[in-house]
C-alpha positions in Angstrom: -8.5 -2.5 9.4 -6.7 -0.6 6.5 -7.1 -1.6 3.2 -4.0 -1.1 0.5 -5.8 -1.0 -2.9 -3.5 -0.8 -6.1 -4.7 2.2 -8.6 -5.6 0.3 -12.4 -6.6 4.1 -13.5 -7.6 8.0 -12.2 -10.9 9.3 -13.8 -10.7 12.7 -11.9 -7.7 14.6 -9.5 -4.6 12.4 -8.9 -3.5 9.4 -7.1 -0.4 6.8 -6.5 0.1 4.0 -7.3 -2.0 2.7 -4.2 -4.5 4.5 -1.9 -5.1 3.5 1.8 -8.5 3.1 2.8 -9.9 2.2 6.8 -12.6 -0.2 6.6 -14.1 -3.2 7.9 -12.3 -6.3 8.3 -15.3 -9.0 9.5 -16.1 -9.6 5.8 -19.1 -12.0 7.1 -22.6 -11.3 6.2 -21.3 -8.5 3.4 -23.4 -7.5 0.5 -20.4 -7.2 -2.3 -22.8 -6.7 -5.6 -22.6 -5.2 -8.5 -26.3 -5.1 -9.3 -25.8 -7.3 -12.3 -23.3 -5.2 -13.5 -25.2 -1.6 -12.3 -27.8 -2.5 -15.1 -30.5 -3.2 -12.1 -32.8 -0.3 -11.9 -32.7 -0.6 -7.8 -29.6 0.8 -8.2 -30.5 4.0 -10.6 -33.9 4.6 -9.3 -32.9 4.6 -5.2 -30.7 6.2 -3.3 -28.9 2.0 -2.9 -25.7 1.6 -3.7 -23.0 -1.2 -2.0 -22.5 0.1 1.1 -24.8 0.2 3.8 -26.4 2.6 6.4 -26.1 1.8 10.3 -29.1 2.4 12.2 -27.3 6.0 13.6 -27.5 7.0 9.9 -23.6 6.8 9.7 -22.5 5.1 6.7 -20.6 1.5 7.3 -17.1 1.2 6.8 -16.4 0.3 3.7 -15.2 -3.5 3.0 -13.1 -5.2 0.0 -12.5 -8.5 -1.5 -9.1 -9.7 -2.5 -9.2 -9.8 -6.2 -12.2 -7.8 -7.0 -12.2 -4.3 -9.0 -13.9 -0.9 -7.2 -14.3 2.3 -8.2 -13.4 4.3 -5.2 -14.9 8.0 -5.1 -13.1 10.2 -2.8 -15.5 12.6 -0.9 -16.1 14.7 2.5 -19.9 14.2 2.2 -20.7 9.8 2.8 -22.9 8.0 0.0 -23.8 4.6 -0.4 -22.1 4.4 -4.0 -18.6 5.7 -3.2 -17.0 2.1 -3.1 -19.0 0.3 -5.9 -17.7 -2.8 -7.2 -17.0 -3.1 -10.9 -15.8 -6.2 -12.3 -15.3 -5.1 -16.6 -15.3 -1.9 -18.0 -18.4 -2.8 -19.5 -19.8 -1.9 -15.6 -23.1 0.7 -16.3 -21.7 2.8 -13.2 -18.3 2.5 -14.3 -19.1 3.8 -17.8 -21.5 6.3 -16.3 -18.8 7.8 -13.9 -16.0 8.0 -16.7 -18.2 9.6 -18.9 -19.1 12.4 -16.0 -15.9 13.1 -15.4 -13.8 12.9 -19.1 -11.1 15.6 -19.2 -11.9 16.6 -15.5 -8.1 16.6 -14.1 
């Protein structure tokens, strides 16, 4: 399945309007948290993030809900935190990540 997902803002590099994304389409059984908002220390203390692992070690393809905010990291290496949702901009992980990267164009 490909996902179209519209761009609300670019914290680092540069991106259109929308970004297409190849993910999963059976949204049954799928874990969408936000781990209370990333305020959860199972989130900051483990490597656990919103997407899973398969038993390979290969990261699951990554899966969105209509309606619902993500902050999408583009990367060659896979991690578990690259498609976190974020509903406010109050999000920990959302504040977190624009702080890291502020001024990094």
């Amino acid at each position: 399945m490909k996902y179209t997902l519209r761009v609300l803002q670019v914290l680092k590099g540069q991106a259109g309007a929308t970004i297409e994304l190849n993910g999963e389409g059976d949204l049954s059984g799928i874990w969408d948290t936000t781990f209370s908002d990333h305020v959860e220390d199972e989130f900051w203390s483990k490597s656990s993030g919103r997407m899973g692992i398969n038993g390979d070690c290969s990261m699951i393809s990554p899966h969105f809900m209509i309606g619902k905010r993500y902050l999408v990291m583009h990367s060659s290496l896979p991690d578990t935190k690259h498609f976190e949702r974020v509903d406010n901009d109050d999000d920990r992980w959302f504040k977190y990540v624009k702080s890291r990267t502020l001024g990094v164009r």
